[in-house]
C-alpha positions as CSV (number, residue, x, y, z in Angstrom):
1,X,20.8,37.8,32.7
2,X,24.0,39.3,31.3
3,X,23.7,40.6,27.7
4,X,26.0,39.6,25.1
5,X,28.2,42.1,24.7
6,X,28.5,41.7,28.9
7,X,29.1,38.3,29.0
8,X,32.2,39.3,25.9
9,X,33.4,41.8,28.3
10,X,33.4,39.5,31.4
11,X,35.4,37.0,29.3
12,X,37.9,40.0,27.5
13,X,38.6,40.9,31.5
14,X,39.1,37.8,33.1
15,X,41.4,36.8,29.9
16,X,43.2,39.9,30.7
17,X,43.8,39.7,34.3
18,X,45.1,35.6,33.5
19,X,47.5,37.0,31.4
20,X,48.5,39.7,33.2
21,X,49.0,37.5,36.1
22,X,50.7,34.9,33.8
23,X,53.3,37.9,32.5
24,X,54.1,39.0,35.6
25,X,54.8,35.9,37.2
26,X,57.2,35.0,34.4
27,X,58.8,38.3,35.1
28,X,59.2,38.3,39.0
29,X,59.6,34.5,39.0
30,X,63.4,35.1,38.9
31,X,63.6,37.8,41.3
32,X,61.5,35.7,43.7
33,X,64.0,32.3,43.3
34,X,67.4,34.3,43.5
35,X,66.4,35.9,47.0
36,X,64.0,32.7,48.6
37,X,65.8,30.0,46.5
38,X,63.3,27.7,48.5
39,X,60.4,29.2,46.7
40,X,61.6,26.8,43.5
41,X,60.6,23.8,44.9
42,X,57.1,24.9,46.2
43,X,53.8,25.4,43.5
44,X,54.4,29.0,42.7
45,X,57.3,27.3,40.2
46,X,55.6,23.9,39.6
47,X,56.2,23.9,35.6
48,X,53.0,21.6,35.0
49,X,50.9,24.3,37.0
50,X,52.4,26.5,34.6
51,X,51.6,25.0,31.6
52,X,48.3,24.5,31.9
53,X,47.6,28.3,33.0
54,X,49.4,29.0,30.0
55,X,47.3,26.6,28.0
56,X,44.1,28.0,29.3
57,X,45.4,31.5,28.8
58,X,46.2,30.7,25.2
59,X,42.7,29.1,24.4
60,X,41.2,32.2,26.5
61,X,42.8,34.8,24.1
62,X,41.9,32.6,21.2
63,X,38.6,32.1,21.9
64,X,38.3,35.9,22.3
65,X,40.1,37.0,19.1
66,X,38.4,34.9,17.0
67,X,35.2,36.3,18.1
68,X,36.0,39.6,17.9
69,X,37.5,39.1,14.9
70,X,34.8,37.6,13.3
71,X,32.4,40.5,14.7
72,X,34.3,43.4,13.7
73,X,36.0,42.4,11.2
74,X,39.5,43.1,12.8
75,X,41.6,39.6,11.6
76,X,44.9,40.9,13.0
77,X,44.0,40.0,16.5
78,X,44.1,36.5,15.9
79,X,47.9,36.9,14.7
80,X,48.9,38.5,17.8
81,X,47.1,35.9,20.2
82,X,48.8,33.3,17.8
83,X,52.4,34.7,17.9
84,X,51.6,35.6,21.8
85,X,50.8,32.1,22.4
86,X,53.8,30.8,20.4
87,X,56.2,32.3,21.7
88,X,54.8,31.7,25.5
89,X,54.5,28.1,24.9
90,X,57.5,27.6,23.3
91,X,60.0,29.5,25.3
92,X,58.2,27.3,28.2
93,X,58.6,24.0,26.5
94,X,62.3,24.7,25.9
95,X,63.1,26.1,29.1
96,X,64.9,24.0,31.3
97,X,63.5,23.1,35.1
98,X,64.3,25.6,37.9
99,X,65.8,24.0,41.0
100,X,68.2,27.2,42.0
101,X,69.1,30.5,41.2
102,X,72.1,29.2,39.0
103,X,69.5,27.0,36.4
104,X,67.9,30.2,35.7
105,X,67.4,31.1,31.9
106,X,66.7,35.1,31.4
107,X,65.7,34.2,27.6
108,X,63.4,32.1,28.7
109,X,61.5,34.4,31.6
110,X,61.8,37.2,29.2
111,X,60.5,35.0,26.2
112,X,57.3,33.7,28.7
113,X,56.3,37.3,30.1
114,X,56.4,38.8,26.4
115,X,54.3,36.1,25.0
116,X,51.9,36.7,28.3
117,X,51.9,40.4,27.9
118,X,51.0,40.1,24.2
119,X,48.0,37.9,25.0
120,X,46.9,40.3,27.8
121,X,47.4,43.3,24.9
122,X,44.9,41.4,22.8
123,X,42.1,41.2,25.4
124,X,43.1,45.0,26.3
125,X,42.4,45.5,22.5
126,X,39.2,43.3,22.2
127,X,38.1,45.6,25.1
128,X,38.5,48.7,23.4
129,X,37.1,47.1,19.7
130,X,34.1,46.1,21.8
131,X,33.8,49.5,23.4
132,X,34.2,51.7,20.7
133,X,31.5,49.5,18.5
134,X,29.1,49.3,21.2
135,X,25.6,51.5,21.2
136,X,27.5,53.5,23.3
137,X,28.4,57.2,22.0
138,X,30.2,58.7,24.6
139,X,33.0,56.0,24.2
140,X,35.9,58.6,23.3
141,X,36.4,56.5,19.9
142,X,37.5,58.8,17.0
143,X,35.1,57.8,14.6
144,X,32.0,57.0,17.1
145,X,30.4,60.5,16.0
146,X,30.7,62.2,19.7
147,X,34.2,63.8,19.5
């Protein structure tokens, strides 16, 4: 049976590595349609695929914030997942559909993969919050009393 502060870790990492994946295909995305134009008609660009990872990413970092906010007292992390998740929703709500390299939007890829990356920031910082507060004293925290 995982403890606690496990089963907060397993969700911080698997929030992380959805919106790592979720920045980076926003990113590539691009790349991938100007040289295999095909590849915009096929699931990897299938908008309603990408709204709901989105959506799931979104609830994943919010989920996580709040409860590391709550436990550590750390409020600004809700802000970031909040602005993240604004500004990755909203730049893919407004961006039109992709049929061929010339209906690509750059402001919109580059509004989607910062949004990502700043949700994937806020599980790489609920991972270190939960680290450096753990039991643990060879954490390599500042204040944790080993350094």
């Amino acid at each position: 049976m995982l403890d606690k502060a496990t089963s907060f870790i397993t969700w911080d990492r698997l929030g992380f590595t959805a919106s790592s994946i979720c920045a980076v295909h926003c990113i590539s995305l691009p790349f991938l349609i100007m040289a295999m134009p095909f590849i915009a008609g096929t699931w990897i660009a299938d908008r309603e695929l990408e709204l709901w990872f989105a959506g799931g990413s979104v609830c994943l970092a919010l989920f996580c914030s709040i409860r590391t906010s709550l436990k550590y007292k750390q409020y600004w992390l809700i802000g970031l997942v909040l602005f993240g998740g604004a500004l990755l929703m909203g730049t893919h709500a407004s961006a039109p559909p992709v049929c061929c390299s010339e209906d690509l939007s750059w402001p919109h890829f580059m509004g989607t993969a910062t949004g990502g990356g700043m949700l994937a920031a806020s599980h790489f910082l609920n991972l270190g919050l939960i680290k450096c507060n753990s039991k643990n004293t060879d954490c390599g925290c500042p204040d944790s009393g080993c350094i």
